[in-house]
BAFI-3210 file (N, C-alpha, C; in Angstrom, 3 decimals, decimal comma, padded with zeros to 6 digits):
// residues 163
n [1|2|3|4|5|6|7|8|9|10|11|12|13|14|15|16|17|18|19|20|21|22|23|24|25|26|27|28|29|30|31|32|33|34|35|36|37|38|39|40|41|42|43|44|45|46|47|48|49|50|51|52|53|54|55|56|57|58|59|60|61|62|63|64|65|66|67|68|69|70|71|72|73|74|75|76|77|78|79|80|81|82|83|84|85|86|87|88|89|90|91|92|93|94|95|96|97|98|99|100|101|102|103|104|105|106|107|108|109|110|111|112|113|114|115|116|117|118|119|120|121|122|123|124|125|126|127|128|129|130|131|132|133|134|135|136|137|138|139|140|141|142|143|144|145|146|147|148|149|150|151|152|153|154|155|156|157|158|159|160|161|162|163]
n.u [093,712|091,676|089,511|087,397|087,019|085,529|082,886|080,121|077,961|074,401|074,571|077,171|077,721|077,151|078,310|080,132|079,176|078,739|081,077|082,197|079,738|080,550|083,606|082,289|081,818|079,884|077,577|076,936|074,179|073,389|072,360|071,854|072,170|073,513|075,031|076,613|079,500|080,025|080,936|079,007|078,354|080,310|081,177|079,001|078,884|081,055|080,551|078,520|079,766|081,686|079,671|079,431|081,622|081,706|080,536|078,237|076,991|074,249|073,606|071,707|070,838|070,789|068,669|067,036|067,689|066,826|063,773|063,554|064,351|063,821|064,414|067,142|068,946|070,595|074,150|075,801|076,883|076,128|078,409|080,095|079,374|079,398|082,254|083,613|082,254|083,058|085,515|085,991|088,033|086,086|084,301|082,900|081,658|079,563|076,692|074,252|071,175|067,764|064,928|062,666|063,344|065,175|064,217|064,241|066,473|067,879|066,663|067,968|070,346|070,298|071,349|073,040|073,185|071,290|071,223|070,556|070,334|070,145|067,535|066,011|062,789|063,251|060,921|059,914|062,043|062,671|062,830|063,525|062,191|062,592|065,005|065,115|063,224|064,647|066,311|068,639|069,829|068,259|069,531|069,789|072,336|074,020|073,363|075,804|074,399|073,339|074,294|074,130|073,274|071,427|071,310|073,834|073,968|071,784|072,910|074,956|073,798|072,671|074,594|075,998|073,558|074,088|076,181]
n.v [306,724|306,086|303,688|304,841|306,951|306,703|306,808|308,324|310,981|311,414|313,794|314,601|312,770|313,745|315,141|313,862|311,583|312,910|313,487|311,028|310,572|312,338|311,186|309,534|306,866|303,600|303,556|301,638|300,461|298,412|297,775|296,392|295,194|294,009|293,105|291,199|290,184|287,840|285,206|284,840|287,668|289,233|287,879|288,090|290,974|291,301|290,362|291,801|294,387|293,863|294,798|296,982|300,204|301,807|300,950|301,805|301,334|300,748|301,403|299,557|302,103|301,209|301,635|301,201|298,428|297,264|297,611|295,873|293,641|293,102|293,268|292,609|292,255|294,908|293,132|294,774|297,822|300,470|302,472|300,127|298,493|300,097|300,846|298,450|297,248|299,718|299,144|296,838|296,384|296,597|298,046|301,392|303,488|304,107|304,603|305,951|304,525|305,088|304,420|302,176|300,656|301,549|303,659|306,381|306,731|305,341|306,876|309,219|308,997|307,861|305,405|303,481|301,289|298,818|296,916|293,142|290,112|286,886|285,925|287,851|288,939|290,492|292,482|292,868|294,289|296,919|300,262|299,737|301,215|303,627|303,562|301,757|303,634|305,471|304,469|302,647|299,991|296,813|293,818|290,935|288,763|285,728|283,771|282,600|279,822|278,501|280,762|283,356|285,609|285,820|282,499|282,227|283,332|281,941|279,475|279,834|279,930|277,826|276,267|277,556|277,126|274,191|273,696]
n.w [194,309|196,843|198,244|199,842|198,297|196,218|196,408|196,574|197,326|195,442|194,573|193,651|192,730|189,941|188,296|187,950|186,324|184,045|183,129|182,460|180,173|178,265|177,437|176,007|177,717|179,052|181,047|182,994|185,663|188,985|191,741|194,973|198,529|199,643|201,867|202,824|201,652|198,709|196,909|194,944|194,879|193,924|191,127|189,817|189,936|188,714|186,004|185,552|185,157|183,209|180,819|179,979|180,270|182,888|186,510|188,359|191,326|193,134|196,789|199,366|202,142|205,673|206,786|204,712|204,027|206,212|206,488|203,702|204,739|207,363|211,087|211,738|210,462|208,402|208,496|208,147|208,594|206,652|206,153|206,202|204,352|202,012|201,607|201,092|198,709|197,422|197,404|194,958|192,248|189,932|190,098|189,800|191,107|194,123|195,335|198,010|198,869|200,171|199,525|199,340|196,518|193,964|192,453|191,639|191,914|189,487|187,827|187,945|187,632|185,184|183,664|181,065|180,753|182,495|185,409|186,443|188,243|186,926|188,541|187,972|186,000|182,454|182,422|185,111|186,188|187,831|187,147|184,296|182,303|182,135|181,832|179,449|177,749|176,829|175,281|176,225|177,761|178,824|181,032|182,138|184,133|184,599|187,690|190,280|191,470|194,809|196,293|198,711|200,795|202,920|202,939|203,926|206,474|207,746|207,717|209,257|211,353|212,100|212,605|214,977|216,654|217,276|218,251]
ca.u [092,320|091,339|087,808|086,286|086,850|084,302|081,611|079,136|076,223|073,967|075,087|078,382|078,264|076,456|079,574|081,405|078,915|078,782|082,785|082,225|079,046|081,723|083,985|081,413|081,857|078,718|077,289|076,332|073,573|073,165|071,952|071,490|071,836|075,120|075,690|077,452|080,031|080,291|081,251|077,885|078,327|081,542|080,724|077,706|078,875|082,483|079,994|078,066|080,622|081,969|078,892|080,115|082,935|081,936|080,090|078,113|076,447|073,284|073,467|070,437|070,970|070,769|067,018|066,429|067,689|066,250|062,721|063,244|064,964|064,028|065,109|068,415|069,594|071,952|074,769|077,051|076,549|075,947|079,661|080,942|079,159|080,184|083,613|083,901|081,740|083,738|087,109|086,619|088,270|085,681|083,225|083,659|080,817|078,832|076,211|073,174|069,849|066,782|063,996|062,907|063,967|066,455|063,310|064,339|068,625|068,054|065,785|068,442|071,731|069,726|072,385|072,732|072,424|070,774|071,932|070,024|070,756|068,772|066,449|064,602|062,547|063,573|059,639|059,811|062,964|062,720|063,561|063,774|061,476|063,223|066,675|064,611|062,720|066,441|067,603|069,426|069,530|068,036|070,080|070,250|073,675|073,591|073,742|076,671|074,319|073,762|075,235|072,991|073,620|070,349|071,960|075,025|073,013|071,219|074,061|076,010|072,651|072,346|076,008|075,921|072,938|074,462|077,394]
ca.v [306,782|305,022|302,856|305,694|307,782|305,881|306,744|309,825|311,166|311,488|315,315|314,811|312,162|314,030|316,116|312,616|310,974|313,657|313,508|309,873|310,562|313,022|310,517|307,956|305,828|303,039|303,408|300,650|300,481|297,958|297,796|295,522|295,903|293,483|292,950|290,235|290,219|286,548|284,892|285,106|289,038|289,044|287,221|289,248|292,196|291,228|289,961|293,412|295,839|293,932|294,958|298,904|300,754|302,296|300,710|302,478|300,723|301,664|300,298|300,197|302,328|300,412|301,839|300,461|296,727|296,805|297,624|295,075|292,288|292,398|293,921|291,737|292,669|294,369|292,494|295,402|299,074|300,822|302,640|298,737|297,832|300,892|300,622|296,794|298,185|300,554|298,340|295,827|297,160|296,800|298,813|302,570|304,507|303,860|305,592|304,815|305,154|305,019|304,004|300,240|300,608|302,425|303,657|307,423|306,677|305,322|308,471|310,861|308,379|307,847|304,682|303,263|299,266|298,396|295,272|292,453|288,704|286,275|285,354|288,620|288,930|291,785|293,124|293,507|295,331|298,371|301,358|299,107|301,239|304,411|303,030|301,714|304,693|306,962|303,622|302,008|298,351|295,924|292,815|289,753|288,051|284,498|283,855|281,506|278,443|278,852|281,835|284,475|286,080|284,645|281,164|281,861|283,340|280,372|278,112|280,630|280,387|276,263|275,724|278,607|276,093|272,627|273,597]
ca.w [194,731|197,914|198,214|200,493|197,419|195,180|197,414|196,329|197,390|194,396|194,291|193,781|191,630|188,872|187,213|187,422|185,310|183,378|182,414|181,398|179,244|177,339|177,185|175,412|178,265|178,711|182,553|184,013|187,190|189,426|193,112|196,034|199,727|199,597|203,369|203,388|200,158|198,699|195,805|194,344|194,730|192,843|189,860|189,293|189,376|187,835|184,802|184,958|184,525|181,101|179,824|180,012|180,648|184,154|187,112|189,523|192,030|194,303|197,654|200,123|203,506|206,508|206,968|203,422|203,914|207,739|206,095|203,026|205,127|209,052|211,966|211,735|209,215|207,799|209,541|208,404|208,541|205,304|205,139|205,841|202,830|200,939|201,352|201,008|197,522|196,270|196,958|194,110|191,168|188,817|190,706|189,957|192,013|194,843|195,909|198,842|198,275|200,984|199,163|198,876|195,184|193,294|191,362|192,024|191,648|187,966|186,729|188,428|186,712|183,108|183,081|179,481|180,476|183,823|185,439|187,661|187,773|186,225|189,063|187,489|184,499|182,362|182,704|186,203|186,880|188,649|186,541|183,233|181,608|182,662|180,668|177,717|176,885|176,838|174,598|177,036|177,730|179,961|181,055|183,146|184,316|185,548|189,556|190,767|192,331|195,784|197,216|199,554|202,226|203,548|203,048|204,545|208,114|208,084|207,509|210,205|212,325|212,547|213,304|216,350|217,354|217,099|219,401]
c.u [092,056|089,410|086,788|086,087|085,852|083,122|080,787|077,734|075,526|074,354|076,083|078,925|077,949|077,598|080,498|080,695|078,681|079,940|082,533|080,787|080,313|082,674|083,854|082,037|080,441|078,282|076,538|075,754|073,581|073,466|071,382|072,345|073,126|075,393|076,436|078,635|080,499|080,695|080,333|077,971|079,263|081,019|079,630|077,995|080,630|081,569|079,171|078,115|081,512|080,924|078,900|081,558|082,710|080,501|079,440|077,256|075,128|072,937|071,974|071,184|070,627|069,498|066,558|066,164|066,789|064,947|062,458|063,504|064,618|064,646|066,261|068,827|069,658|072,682|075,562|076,420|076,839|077,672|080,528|081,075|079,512|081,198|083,795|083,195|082,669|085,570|087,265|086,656|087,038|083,844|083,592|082,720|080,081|078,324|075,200|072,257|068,782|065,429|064,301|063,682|064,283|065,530|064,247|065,894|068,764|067,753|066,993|069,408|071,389|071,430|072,207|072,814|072,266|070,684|071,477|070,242|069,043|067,602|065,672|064,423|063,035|062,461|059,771|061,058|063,176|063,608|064,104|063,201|061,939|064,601|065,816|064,265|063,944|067,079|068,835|069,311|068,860|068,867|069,946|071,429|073,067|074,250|074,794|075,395|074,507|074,301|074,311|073,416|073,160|070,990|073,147|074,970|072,634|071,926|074,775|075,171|072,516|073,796|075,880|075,308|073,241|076,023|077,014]
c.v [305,671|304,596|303,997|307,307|308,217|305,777|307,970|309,845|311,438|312,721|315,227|313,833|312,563|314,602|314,351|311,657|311,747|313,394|311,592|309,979|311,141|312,196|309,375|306,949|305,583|302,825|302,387|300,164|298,942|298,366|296,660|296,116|294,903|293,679|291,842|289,982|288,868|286,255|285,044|286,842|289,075|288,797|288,011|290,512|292,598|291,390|291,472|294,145|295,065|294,454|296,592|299,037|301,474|301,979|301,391|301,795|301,138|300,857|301,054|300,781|301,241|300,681|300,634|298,978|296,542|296,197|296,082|293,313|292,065|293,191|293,437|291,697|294,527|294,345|293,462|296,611|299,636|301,931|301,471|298,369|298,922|300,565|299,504|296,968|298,513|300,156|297,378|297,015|296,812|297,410|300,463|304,019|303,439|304,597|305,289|305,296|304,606|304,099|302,509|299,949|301,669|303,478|305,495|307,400|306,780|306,148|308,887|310,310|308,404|306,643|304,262|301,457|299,301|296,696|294,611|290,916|288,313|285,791|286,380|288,461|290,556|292,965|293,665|293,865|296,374|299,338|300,947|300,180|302,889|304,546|302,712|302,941|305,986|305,760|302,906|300,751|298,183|294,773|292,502|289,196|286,419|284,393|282,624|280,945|278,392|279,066|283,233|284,468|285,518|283,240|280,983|282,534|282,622|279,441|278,620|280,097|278,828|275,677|276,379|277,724|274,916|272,604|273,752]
c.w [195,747|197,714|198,728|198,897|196,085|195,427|197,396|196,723|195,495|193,827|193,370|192,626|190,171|187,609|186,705|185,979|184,063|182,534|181,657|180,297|177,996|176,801|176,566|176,242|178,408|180,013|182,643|185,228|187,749|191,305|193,830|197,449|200,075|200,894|203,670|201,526|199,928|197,297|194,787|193,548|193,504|191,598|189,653|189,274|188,865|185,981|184,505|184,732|183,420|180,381|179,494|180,307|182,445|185,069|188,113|190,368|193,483|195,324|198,658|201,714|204,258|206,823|205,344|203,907|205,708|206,960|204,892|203,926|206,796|209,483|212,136|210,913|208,504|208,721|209,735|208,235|206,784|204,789|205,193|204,500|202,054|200,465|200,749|199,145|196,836|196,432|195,918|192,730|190,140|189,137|190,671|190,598|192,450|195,651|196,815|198,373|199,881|200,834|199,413|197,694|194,759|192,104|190,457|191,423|190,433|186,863|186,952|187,343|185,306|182,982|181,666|179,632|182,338|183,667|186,386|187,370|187,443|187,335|188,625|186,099|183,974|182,927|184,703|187,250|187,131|187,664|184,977|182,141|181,352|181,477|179,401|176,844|176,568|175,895|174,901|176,708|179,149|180,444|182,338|183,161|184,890|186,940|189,286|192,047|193,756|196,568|197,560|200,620|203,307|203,675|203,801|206,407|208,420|208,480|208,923|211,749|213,069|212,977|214,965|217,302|217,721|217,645|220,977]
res [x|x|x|x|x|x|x|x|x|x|x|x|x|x|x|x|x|x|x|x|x|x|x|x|x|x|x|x|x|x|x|x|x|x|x|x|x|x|x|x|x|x|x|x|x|x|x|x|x|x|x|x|x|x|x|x|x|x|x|x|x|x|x|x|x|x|x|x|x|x|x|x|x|x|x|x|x|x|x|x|x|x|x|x|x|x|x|x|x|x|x|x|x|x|x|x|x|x|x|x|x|x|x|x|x|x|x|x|x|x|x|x|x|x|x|x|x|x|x|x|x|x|x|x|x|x|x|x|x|x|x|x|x|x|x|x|x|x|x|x|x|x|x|x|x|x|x|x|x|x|x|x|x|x|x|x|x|x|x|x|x|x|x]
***
């Protein structure tokens, strides 16, 4: 299985999550717009697929993150960040989504633990309420200490200047 293989439209991924419900495997959501992949990334979503058996991940289109983040952003095109996505082994779908939020992704998936680091509260995580009421979970991971994409443009942005 190659990385571009791990990459479904929402269609397509439906029979797959299907075969792991059957399988009492424990789906696991999480989403961000991940344009720049850092150590931060990693670790958060190394720590969010122990908490299941199968990862799927909802990234934002390149309309999405424009709209949430600026016309400068995203640095990488949305099948960069796919791929680069669906190459770490412990990532096992990736799918895009449009919206600002995944509100729409998490009804269609019905994951069984939804996953956001701790800078959120459980209360106001998008689609929390969605997974609870099906008996799911909610969870927070802890962030690795500054690491953002934002931080590392900035950091990219004041060197560029100071030459």
């Amino acid at each position: 299985m190659t990385s571009a293989d791990k990459i479904y439209t929402l269609q397509n991924l439906q029979p797959v999550l299907q075969k792991w419900r059957e399988e009492n495997q424990q789906i696991v959501f999480t989403n961000g717009c991940f344009d720049l992949l850092h150590l931060g990334h990693v670790d958060y979503l190394e720590k969010a697929r122990a908490l299941g058996d199968k990862m799927v991940v909802g990234l934002n289109t390149d309309a999405s993150v424009r709209r949430l983040k600026g016309e400068e952003r995203p640095l990488q095109d949305e099948l960069a960040r796919a791929r680069i996505m669906a190459s770490l082994l412990f990532v096992d779908a990736v799918v895009l989504f449009d919206e600002e939020t995944p509100y729409e992704l998490i009804k269609a998936i019905q994951p069984d633990i939804l996953v956001k680091g701790d800078d959120y509260q459980i209360a106001n995580i998008v689609g929390a309420d969605i997974v609870l009421e099906k008996g799911g979970e909610v969870k927070t991971v802890s962030l690795v200490k500054g690491y953002s994409t934002t931080n590392i443009v900035e950091k990219v942005k004041k060197q560029l200047n100071n030459k």
